[in-house]
PAPAFI-561863 format. One record per residue: x, y, z negated of N, C-alpha, C in turn. Coordinates in steps of 0.1 Angstrom, whole numbers, padded with zeros to 4 digits, always signed. Atoms other than C-alpha are relative to their C-alpha. Layout:
XYZXYZXYZ...
END
This chain:
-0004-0004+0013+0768+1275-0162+0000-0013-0009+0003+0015+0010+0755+1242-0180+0015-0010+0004-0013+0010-0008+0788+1225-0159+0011+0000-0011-0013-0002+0011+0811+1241-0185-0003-0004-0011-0003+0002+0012+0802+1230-0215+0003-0015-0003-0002+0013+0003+0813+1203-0234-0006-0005-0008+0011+0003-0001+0797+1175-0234+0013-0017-0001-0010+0015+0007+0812+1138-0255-0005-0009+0002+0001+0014-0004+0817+1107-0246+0008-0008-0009-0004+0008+0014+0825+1074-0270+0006-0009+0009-0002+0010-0011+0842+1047-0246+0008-0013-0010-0008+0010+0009+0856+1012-0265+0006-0009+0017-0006+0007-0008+0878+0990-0245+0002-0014-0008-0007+0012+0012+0881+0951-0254+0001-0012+0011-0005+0009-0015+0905+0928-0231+0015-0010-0006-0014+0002+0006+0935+0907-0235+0007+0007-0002-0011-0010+0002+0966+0924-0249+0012+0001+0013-0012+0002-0009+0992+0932-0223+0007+0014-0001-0010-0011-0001+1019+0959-0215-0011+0010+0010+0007-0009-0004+1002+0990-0203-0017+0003+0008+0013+0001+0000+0967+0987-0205-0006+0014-0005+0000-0011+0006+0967+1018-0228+0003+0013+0010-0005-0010-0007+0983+1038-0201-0008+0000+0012+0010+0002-0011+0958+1027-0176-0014+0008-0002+0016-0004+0002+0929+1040-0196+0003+0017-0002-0002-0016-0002+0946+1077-0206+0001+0002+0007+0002-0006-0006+0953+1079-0170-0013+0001+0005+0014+0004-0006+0921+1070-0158-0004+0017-0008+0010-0008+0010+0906+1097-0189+0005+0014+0006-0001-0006+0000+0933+1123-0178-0002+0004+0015+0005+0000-0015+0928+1119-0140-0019+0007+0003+0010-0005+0001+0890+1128-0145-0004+0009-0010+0005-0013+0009+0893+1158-0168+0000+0003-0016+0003+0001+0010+0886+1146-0196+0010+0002-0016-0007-0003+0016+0902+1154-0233+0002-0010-0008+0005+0008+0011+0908+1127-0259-0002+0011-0014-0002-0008+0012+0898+1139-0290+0005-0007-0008+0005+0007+0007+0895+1111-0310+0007-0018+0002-0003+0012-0004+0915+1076-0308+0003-0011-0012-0001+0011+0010+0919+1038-0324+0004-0007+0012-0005+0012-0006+0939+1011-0307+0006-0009-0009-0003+0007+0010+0943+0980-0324+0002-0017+0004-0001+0013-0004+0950+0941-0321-0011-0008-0006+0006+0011+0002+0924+0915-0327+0004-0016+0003-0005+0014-0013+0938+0883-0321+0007+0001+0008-0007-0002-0009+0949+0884-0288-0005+0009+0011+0008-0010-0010+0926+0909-0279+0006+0014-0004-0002-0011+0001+0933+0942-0272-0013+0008-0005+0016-0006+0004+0903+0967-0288+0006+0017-0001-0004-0015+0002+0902+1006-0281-0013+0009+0000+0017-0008+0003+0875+1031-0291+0007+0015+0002-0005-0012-0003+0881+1068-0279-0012+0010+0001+0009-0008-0005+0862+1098-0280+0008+0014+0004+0000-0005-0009+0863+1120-0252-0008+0013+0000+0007-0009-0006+0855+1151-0240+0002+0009+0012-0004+0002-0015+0851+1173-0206-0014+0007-0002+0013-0005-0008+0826+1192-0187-0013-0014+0004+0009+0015-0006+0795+1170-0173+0006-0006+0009-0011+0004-0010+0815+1167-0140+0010-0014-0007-0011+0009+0006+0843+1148-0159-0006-0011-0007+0003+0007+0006+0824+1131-0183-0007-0012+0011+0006+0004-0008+0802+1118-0152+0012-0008+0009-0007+0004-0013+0832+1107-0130+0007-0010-0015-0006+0015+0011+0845+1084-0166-0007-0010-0002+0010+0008+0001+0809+1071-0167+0002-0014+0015-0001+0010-0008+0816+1056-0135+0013-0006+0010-0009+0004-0003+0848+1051-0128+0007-0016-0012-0003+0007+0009+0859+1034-0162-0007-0016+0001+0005+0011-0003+0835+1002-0154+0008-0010+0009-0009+0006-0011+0856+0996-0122+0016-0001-0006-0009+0001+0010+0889+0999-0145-0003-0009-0005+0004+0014+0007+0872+0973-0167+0004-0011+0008-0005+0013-0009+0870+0949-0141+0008-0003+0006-0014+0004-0007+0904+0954-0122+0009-0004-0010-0006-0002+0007+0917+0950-0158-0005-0009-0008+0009+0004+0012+0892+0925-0173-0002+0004-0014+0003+0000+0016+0881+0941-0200-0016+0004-0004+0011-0005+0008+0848+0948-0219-0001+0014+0001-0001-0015+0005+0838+0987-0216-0012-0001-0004+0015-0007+0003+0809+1003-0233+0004+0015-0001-0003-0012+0003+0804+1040-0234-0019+0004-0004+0011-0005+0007+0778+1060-0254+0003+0021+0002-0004-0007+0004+0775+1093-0250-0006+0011-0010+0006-0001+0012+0772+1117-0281-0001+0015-0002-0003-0017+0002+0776+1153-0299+0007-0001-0006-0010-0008+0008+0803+1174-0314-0003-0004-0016+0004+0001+0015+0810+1159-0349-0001+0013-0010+0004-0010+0000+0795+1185-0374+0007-0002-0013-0008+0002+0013+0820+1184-0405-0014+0006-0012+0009-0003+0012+0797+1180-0439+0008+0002-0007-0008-0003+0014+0815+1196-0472-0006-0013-0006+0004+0007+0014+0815+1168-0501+0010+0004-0009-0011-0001+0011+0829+1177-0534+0007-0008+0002-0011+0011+0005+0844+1141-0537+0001-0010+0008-0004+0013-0004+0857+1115-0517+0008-0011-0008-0006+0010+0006+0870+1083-0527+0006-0006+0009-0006+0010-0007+0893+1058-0514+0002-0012-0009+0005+0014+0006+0885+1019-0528+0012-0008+0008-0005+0012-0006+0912+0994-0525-0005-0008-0005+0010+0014+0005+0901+0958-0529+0013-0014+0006-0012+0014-0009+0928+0925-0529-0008-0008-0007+0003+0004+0013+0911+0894-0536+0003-0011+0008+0003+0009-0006+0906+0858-0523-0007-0002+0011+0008+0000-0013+0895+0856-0486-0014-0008-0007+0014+0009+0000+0858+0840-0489-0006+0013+0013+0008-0008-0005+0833+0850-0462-0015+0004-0007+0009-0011+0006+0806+0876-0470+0005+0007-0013-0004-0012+0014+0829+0898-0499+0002+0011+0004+0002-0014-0001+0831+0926-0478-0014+0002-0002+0014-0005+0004+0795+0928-0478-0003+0000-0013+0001-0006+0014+0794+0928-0512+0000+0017-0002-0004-0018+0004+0813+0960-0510-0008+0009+0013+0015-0014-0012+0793+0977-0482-0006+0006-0001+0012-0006+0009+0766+0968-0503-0001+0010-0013-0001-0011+0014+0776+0986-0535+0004+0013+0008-0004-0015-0005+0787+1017-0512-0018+0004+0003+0013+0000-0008+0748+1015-0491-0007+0004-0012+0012-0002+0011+0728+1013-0525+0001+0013-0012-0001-0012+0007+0744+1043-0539+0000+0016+0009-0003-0007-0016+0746+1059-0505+0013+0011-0001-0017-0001+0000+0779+1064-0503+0000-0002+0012+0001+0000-0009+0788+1072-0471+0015-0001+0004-0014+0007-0003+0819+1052-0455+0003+0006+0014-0008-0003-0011+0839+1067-0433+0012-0006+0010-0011+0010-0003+0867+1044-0427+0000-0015-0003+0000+0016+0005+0868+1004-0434+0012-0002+0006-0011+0005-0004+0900+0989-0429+0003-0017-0010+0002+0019+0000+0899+0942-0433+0013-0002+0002-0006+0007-0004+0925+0925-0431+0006-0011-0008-0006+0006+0006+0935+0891-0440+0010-0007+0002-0015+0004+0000+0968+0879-0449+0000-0015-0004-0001+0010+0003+0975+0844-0445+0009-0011-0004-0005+0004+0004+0992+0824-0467+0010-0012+0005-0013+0008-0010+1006+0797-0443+0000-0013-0011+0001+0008+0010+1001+0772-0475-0012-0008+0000+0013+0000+0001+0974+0746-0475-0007+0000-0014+0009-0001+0014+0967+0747-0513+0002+0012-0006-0002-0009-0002+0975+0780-0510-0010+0016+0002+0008-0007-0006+0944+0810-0508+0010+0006+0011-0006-0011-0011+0948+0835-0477-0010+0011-0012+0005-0014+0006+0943+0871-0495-0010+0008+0012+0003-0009-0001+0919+0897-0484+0001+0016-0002+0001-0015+0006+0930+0935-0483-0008+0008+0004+0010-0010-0004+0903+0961-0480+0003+0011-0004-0002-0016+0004+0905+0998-0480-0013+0007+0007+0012-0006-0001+0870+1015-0481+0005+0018-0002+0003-0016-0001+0871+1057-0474-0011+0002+0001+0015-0001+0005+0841+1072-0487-0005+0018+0002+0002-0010+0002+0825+1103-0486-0012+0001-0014+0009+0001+0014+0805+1107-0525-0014+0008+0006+0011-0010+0002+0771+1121-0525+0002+0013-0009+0001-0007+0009+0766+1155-0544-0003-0005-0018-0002+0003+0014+0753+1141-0575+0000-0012-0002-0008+0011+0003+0776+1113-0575+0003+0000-0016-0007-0004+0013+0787+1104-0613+0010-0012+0001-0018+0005-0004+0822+1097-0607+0000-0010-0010-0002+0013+0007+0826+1076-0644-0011-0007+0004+0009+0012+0000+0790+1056-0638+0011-0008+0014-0003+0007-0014+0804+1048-0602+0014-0007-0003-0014+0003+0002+0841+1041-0614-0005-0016-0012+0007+0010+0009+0827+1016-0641-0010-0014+0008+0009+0011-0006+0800+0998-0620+0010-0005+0013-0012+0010-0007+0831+0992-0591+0004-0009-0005-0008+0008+0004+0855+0978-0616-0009-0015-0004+0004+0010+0007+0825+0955-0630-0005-0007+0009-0001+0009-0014+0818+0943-0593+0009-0006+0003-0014+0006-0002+0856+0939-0589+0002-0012-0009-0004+0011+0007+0853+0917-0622-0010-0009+0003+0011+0014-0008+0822+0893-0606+0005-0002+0012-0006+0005-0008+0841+0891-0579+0014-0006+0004-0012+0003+0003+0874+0882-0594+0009+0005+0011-0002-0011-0015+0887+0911-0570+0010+0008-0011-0007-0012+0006+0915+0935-0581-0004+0015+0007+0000-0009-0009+0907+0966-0571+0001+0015-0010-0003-0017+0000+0912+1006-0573-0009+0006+0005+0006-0011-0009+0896+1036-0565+0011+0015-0004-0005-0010+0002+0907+1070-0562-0003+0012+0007+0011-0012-0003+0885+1101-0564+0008+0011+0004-0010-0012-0004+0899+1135-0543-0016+0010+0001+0004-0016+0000+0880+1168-0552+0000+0007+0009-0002-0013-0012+0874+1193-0525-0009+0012-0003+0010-0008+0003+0861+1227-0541+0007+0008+0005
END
């Protein structure tokens, strides 16, 4: 009985980029049973980077645990796999979504991390990326897009006020924009 239930797995992939490397790994996933639920594929550089969550009986989940390693290696790439439980959707009144453009420097996302962490603000999504200007007297920009989930007794203006006044010590443009869910 215990065989049938499902039972999740987290698996990241990180290898050079090439032509069907992606197709290597859903067959591999669909060849042992397994379900994606859950996917990100993305470029780093010249790296390929994939993070998937899976699911499957133990059987299946058991034959990705040890198959996927030997894929790694015929394919050089980096695997890790973790495995987890069934996300448990929490209600929040309010989510937010924070854009941020400002002057690349390192350590300004952690700025913003930190102002999410110390209000516990719970990030769901982070999306970096810097755009580079190609100019040497020239900044390279930083765009950020923070998804948030608010706490209950979030206060939407203190929180909207203490962003913009981080955005202005940080000579940062930025946005937010609060979505309701009652």
């Amino acid at each position: 009985m215990a065989l049938n239930m499902e039972n999740y797995l987290v698996i990241t992939a990180v290898g050079t980029d090439r032509p069907g490397i992606t197709d290597e790994i859903t067959h591999l996933v669909a060849h042992s049973g397994c379900n994606i639920i859950d996917s990100r594929i993305a470029l780093f550089g010249s790296e390929f980077t994939l993070i998937m969550l899976l699911s499957g009986n133990s059987n299946a989940i058991s034959r990705i645990e040890s198959t996927l390693p030997l894929k790694g290696q015929e394919h050089d790439l980096i695997t890790v796999m973790k495995r987890t439980n069934k996300h448990i959707a929490r209600f929040f009144p309010y989510t937010a979504d924070f854009h941020i453009e400002a002057k690349d420097s390192p350590g300004l996302i952690k700025h913003f991390t930190h102002f999410m962490a110390s209000r516990k603000i719970d990030i769901s999504t982070l999306s970096a990326n810097t755009i580079e200007s190609g100019h040497a007297n020239i900044d390279n920009q930083l765009v950020l897009q923070i998804s948030t989930n608010l706490p209950e007794d979030c206060n939407l203006v203190s929180l909207q006020e203490e962003y913009e006044a981080l955005c202005k010590q940080l000579n940062a443009n930025g946005t937010v924009n609060f979505i309701g869910h009652h």
